[in-house]
Phi, psi and omega in degrees: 000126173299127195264112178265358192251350255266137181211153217263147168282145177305149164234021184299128174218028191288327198204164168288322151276356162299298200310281157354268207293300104043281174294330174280317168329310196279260224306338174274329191301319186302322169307309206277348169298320192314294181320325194292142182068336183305188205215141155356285207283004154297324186285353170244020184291112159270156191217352176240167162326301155315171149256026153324111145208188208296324193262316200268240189032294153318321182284322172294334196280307179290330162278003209239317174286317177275347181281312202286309155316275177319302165255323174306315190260299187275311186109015195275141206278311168358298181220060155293335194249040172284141203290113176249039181268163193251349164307112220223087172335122158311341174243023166277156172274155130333322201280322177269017145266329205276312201300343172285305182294319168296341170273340165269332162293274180354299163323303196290339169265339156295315186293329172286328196276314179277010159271172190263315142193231190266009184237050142308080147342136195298141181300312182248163154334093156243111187097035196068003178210162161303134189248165176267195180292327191309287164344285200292338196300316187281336155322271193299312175271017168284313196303307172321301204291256181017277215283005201270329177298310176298011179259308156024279185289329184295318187272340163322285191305336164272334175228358182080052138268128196199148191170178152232000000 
């Protein structure tokens, strides 16, 4: 099958946080391509076992920026409790879940941008000690890069689009 969504990996390499971000950027982008053209209700179609679906994954990914960004790195008490469930209220939109996510990246790359560099340290503890920036940025695209693959499998099973 011809792979139709297909976008190039960064070659950005001036610096390791150029580098970082750059690689976290390409992997939410990747998510959010998954989304392009669907309908409501594809985008909440479960199709695994799970409540996976195309929209609840964004929503997770987005309590996953402000908890790891937000609270971890920044310290903000705010979104110590951030919702990372993949259930998605009938009366949120699609459009006021991606416009959610893209406001929580946004965040997450002002915070990543205003450390001075990757071996900052978290504000709060994980796992009992402070992790560096470094850290958390490859955690969350490791964490990203996964689920962009599970939207992947998803948006395949819905329309046959397959691409990263």
């Amino acid at each position: 099958m011809l792979e139709s969504q297909r976008e190039r990996v960064p070659f950005n390499d001036d610096n390791e946080t150029d580098t970082a971000l750059a690689f976290l950027s390409f992997s939410r982008s990747c998510v959010l391509k998954k989304l392009e053209g669907l309908d409501e209700e594809q985008l909440r179609r479960r199709l695994v076992v799970s409540d996976t679906t195309l929209l609840g994954l964004v929503q997770h990914l987005t309590g996953a920026e402000r908890y790891w960004f937000g609270y971890t790195v920044a310290g903000d008490p705010q979104y110590a409790e951030a919702d990372l469930g993949m259930t998605v209220a009938e009366d949120r939109t699609a459009d006021q879940v991606v416009a959610d996510y893209r406001a929580a990246t946004a965040a997450s790359d002002e915070c990543i941008r205003a450390a001075r560099d990757l071996d900052v340290r978290t504000a709060r503890s994980v796992d009992a000690e402070p992790r560096t920036l470094r850290w958390v940025l490859a955690h969350m695209t490791g964490e990203t890069a996964r689920h962009a693959g599970h939207a992947d499998i998803l948006r395949e099973l819905i329309d046959g689009v397959t691409g990263r």
